[in-house]
C-alpha positions as CSV (number, residue, x, y, z in Angstrom):
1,X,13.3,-69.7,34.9
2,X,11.7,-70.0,38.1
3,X,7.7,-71.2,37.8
4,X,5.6,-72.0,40.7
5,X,4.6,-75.8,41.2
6,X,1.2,-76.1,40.5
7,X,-0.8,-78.8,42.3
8,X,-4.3,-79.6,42.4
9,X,-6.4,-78.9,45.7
10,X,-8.1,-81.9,46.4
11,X,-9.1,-81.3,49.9
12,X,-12.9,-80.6,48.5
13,X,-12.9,-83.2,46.2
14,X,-12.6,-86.4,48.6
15,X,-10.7,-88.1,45.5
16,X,-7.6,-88.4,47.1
17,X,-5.9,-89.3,50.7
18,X,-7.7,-87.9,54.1
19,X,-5.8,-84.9,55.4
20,X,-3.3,-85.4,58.5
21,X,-6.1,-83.3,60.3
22,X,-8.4,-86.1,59.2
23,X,-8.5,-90.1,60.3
24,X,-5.6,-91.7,62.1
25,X,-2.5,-92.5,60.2
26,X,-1.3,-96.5,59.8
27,X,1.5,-97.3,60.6
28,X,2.5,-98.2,57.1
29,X,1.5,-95.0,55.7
30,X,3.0,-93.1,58.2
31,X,6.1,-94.5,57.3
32,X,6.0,-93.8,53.4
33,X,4.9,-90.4,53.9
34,X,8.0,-89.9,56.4
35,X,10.4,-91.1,53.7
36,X,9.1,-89.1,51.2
37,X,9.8,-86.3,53.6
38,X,12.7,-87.4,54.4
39,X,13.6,-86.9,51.0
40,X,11.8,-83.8,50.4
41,X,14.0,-82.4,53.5
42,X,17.6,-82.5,51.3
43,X,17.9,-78.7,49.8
44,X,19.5,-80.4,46.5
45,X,16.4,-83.1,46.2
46,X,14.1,-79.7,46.8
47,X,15.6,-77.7,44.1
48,X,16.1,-80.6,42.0
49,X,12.0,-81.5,42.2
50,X,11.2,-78.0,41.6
51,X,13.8,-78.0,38.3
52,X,12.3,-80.8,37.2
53,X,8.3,-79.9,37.8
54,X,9.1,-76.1,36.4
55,X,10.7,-77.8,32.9
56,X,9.7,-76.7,29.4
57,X,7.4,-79.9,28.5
58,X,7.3,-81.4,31.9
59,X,10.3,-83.1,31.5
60,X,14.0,-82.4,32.2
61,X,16.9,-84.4,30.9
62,X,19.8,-84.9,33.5
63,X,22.3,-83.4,31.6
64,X,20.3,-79.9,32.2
65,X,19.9,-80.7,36.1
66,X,23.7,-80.8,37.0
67,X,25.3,-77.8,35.9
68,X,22.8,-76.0,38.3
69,X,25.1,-77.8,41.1
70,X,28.6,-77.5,42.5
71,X,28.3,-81.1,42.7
72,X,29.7,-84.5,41.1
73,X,27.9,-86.4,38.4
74,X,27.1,-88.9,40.8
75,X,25.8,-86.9,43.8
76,X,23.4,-85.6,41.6
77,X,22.3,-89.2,40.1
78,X,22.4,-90.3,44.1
79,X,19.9,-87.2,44.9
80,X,17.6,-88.0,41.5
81,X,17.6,-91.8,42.7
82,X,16.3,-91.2,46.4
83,X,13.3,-88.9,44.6
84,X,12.6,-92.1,42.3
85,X,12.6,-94.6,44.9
86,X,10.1,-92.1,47.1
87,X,7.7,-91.9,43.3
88,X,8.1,-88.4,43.3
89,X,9.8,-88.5,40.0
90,X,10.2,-90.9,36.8
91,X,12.7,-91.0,34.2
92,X,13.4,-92.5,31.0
93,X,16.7,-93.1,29.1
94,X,17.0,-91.9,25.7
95,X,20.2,-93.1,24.5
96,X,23.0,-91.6,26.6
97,X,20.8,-89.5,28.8
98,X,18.0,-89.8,31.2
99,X,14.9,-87.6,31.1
100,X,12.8,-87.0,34.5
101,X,9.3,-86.3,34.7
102,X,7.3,-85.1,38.3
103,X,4.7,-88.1,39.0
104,X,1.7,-85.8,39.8
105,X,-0.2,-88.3,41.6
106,X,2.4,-88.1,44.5
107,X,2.4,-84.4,44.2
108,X,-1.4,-84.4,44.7
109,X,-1.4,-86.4,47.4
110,X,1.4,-84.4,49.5
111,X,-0.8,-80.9,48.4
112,X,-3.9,-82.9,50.2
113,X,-2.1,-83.9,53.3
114,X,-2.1,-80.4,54.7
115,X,-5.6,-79.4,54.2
116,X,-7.6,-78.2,57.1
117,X,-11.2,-79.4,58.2
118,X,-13.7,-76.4,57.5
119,X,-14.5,-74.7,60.6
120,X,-18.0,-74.6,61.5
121,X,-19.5,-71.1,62.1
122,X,-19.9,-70.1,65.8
């Protein structure tokens, strides 16, 4: 059940965030993308992103996340709330349950941090 996340490469496009190869970081923005990291570092929060983004209509209801876990009920909902308040994820209850959903924007801009400049023939 494993898929691959796929994000878009906006690196050419210059419709998104400069790379961390590009203009200086603030001091602000440093420190959001450091707590998205942060929370990005956590194996559980990992695995529990890539559950989520891999789901069958985008979307994966909580009840489907923990038995993937040998984990409490509410380790798992501590885990799902740090990836909220970083944006990665959103959720929606529906009745008893809570349904998660990856917020691509976030995704995209994390895929363009990393992009190199082109290097300029010799």
């Amino acid at each position: 059940m494993s898929k691959v996340m796929e994000l878009d490469d906006v690196s050419a496009t210059g419709t998104c965030c400069a790379p961390l190869s590009g203009p200086a970081l603030d001091e602000s923005e440093a420190s959001e993308l450091a707590k998205v990291f942060k929370a990005l570092s956590d194996p559980v929060r990992l695995r529990l992103l890539n559950m989520i983004a891999s789901a069958d209509g985008g979307e994966a209801c909580v009840c489907d996340l923990t038995g993937a876990f040998e984990l409490t009920g509410p380790t798992i909902s501590h885990h799902l709330k740090v990836l909220r308040q970083t944006g990665l994820i959103d959720g929606e209850r529906r009745g008893t349950w809570v349904y998660y959903r990856v917020v691509p924007e976030r995704l995209t801009r994390l895929s363009g941090l990393f992009a190199l400049p082109a290097l300029a023939p010799a």
